[in-house]
VOZALUM-976894 format. One record per residue (C-alpha): x, y, z; residue in three letters. Coordinates in steps of 0.2 Angstrom, whole numbers, plus 2048, in hexadecimal, padded with zeros to 3 digits. Example, Ala and Ser with C-alpha at 12.3 -4.5 7.8 and 13.67 -1.06 7.14 Angstrom:
! residues 2
@u 83E	v 7EA	w 827	residuo ala .
@u 844	v 7FB	w 824	residuo ser .
END
This chain:
! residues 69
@u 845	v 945	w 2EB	residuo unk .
@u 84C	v 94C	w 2D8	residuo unk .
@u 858	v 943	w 2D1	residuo unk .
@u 869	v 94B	w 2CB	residuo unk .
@u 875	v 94A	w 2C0	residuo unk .
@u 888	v 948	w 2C7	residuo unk .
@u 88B	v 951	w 2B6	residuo unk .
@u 881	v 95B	w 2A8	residuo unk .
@u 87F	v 953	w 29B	residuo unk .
@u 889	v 957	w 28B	residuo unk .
@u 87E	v 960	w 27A	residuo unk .
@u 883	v 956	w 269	residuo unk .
@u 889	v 964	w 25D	residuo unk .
@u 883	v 95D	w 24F	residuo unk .
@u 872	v 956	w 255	residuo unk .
@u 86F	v 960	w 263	residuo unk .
@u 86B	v 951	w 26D	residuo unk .
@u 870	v 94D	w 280	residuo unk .
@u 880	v 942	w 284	residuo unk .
@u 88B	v 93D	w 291	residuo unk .
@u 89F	v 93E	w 28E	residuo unk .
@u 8AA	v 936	w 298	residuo unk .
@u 8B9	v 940	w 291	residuo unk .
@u 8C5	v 932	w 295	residuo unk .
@u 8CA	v 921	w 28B	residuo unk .
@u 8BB	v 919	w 294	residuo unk .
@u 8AE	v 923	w 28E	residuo unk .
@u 8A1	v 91B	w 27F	residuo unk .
@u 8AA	v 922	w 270	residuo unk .
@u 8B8	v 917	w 272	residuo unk .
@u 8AF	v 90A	w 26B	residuo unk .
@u 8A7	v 910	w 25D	residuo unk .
@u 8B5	v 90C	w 24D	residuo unk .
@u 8BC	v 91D	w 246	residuo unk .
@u 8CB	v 921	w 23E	residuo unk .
@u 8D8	v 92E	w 243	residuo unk .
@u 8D4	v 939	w 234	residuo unk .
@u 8C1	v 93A	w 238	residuo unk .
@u 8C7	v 93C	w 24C	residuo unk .
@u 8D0	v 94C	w 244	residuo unk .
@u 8C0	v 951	w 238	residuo unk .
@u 8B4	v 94E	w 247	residuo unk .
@u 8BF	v 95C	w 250	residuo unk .
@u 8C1	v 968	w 244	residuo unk .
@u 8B1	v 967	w 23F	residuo unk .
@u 8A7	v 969	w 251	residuo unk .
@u 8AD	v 970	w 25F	residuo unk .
@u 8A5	v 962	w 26A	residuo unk .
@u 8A4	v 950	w 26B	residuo unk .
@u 897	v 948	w 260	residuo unk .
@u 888	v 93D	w 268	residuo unk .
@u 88B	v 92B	w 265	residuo unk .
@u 87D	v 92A	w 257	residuo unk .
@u 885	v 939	w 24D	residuo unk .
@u 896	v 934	w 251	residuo unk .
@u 891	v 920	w 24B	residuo unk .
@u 888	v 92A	w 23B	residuo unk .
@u 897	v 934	w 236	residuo unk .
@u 8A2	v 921	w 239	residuo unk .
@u 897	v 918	w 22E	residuo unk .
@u 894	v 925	w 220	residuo unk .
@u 8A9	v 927	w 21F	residuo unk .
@u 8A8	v 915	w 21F	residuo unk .
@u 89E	v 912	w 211	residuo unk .
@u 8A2	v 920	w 208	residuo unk .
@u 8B6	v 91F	w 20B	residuo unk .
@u 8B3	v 934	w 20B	residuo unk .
@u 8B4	v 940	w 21B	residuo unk .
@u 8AB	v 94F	w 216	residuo unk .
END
């Protein structure tokens, strides 16, 4: 029997990789630490949600760098 998917996975705009996004305040990215001005870049910037590696990636470097570009 093949196996299914209850829902297509979701493609990582900067990465290209495969996700899944709850789209709710339960889903995974809840719990990566952000800020409300790299919530905004992250919008403006893609037109999708991030993957939890890139989204950690762009977290960190912000972090460290104290510079969302």
């Amino acid at each position: 029997m093949e196996k299914r998917l209850l829902t297509e996975p979701d493609v990582c705009p900067r990465c290209g990789g495969a996700f899944h996004c709850s789209k709710s305040a339960r889903c995974w990215c809840f719990e990566v630490q952000t800020t409300p001005e790299l919530l905004e870049y992250v919008q403006q910037r893609w037109e999708k949600c991030l993957c939890p590696a890139c989204l950690a990636v762009v977290s960190d470097t912000v972090r460290k760098t104290g510079e969302i570009n």
